[in-house]
GUNU-143185 format. One record per residue (C-alpha): residue in one letter; x, y, z. Coordinates in pm, whole numbers, plus 50000, padded with zeros to 5 digits. Example, Ala and Ser with C-alpha at 12.3 -4.5 7.8 and 13.67 -1.06 7.14 Angstrom:
// GUNU-143185
A512304955050780;S513674989450714;
This chain:
// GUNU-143185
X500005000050000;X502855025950095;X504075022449699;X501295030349600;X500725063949780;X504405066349674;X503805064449353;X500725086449316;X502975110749472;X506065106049229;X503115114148977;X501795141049108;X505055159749160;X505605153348791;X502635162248705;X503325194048847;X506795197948702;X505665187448342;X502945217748417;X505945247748476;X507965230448194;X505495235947961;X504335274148085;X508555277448100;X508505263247705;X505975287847631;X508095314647674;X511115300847509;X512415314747181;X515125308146919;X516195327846621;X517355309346303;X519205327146042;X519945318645701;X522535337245442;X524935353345660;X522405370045872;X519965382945567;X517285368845694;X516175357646073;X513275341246202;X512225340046561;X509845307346687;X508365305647053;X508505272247209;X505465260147051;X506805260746689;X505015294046638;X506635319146413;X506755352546592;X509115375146414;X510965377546068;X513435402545973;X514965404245612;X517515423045518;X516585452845217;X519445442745035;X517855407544996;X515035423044797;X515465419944408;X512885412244141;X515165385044021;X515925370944332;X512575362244491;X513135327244484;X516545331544676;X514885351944961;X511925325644971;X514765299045012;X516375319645230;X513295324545516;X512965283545475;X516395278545576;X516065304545848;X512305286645981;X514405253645960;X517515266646204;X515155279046430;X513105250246432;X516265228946531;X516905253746751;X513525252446981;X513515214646968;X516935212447118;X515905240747350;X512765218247460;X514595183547432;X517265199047716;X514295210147943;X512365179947908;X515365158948050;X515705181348349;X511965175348420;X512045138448344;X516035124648445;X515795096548628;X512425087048472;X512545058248216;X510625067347884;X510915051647638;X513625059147363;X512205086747113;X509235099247292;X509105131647290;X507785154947548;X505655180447618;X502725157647384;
């Protein structure tokens, strides 16, 4: 009986930590740049895009589909970026814990 009440209480407490992860996540950010700095995008820790800056010299009739190659690149880095961000704060929260290899955290 005591393991049990031990482990309701081992889930509570990280149910509780998964809870400030996630409002901690929230406010994360990362900036990914592509082309030497032309052009930066900014995600919040949900994947959302929240800023994009382009340099003016970027802009060029002829070069649209550079510039539109260049703001995938940047989405990508910052995409890496915010994962690896979340992937390090999801092992805080869950060391000692054994998940399964792969899953990935917050759902």
């Amino acid at each position: 009986m005591r393991d049990i009440m031990g482990l309701m209480s081992k889930a509570k407490e990280m149910q509780e930590k998964m809870q400030a992860m996630q409002a901690e996540i929230e406010t994360m950010t990362a900036d990914g740049t592509a082309g030497g700095g032309m052009v930066t995008v900014t995600l919040n820790g949900k994947g959302q895009m929240q800023a994009i800056k382009i340099d003016p010299s970027v802009f060029s009739e002829d070069d649209v589909e550079i510039l539109e190659d260049l703001v995938i690149a940047a989405h990508g880095d910052a995409k890496t970026k915010i994962e690896q961000l979340v992937q390090e704060k999801t092992q805080e929260v869950t060391a000692g814990l054994p998940l399964p290899p792969g899953m990935k955290l917050p759902f």
